[in-house]
N, C-alpha and C positions, 0 to 999 in steps of 0.2 A: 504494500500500500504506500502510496507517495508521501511523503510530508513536505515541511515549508524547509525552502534552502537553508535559512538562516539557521533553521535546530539538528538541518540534517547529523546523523551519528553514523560514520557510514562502519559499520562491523565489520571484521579481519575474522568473517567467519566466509567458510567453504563457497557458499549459497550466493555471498556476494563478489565471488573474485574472478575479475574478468581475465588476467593476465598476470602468469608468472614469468621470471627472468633469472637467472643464477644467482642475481644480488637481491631482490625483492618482490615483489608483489602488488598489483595494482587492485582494489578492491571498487564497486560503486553502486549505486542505490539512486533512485529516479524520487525526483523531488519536483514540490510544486511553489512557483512563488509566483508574486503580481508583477508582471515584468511590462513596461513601454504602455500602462493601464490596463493592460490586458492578463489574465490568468495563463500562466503558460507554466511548464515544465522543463526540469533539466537534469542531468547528470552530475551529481556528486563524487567524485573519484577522491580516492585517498590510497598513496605510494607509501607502503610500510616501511621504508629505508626512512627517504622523510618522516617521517613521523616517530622512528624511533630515533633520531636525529632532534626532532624538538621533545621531546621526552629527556633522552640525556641532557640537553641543555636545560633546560627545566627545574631537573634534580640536583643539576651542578648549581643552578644561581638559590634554589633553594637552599642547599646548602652551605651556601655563603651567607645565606641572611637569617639563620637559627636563633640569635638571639636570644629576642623577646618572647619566643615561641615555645610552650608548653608542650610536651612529649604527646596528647593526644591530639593537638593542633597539627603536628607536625605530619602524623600520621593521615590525619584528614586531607591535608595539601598534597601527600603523598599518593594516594589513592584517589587523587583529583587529577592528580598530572597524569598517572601511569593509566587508570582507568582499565578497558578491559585487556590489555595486556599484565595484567598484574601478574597472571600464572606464570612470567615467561623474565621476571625480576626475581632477584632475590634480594632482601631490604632489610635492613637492620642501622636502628637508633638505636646509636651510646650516648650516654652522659660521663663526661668526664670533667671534675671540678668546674661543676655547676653550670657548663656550657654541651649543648649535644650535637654532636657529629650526624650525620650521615652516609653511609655505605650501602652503595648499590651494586649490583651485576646485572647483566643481560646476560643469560645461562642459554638460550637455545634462542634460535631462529625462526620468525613469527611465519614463517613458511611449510612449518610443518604442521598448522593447523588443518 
């Protein structure tokens, strides 16, 4: 079923993947927005490389700015960024005198979904 561009979520599931490549995977999902005043529809694509490319930077600038950030805060923003890739991270907050790190991995390739 279509949705609006702007909420599209396009899933790195099977069902939606037009095109694989040895480096990633093109996924997409048909959306409806109001385009030129008229209702029209389009194509949502989303390139797993990219995207787990702003994921790592994501997780990298969040963890530059821990701070003021409480260990269930942290996890929230974590599981915002990473989203349905989460199975395919492995994540772990430390605190160490009174400031908390983060440590991440990408353990397998969203290609074998």
């Amino acid at each position: 079923m279509p949705c609006d561009i702007k909420e599209a979520d396009v899933k790195t599931h099977y069902t939606n993947r037009v095109k694989s490549t040895r480096k990633s995977a093109l996924y997409a999902i048909r959306a409806n927005q109001k385009l030129f005043g008229r209702e029209n529809a389009g194509i949502v694509y989303v390139n797993v490389a990219k995207r787990m490319e702003t994921i790592d930077a994501e997780l990298s600038n969040l963890n530059e700015n821990l701070n003021t950030l409480k260990k269930s805060e942290i996890e929230s923003k974590v599981l915002e960024i990473v989203g349905e890739l989460n199975q395919f991270f492995t994540i772990s907050i430390n605190k160490r005198e009174n400031r908390y790190s983060l440590k991440y991995h990408c353990y397998v390739t969203p290609l074998t979904m």
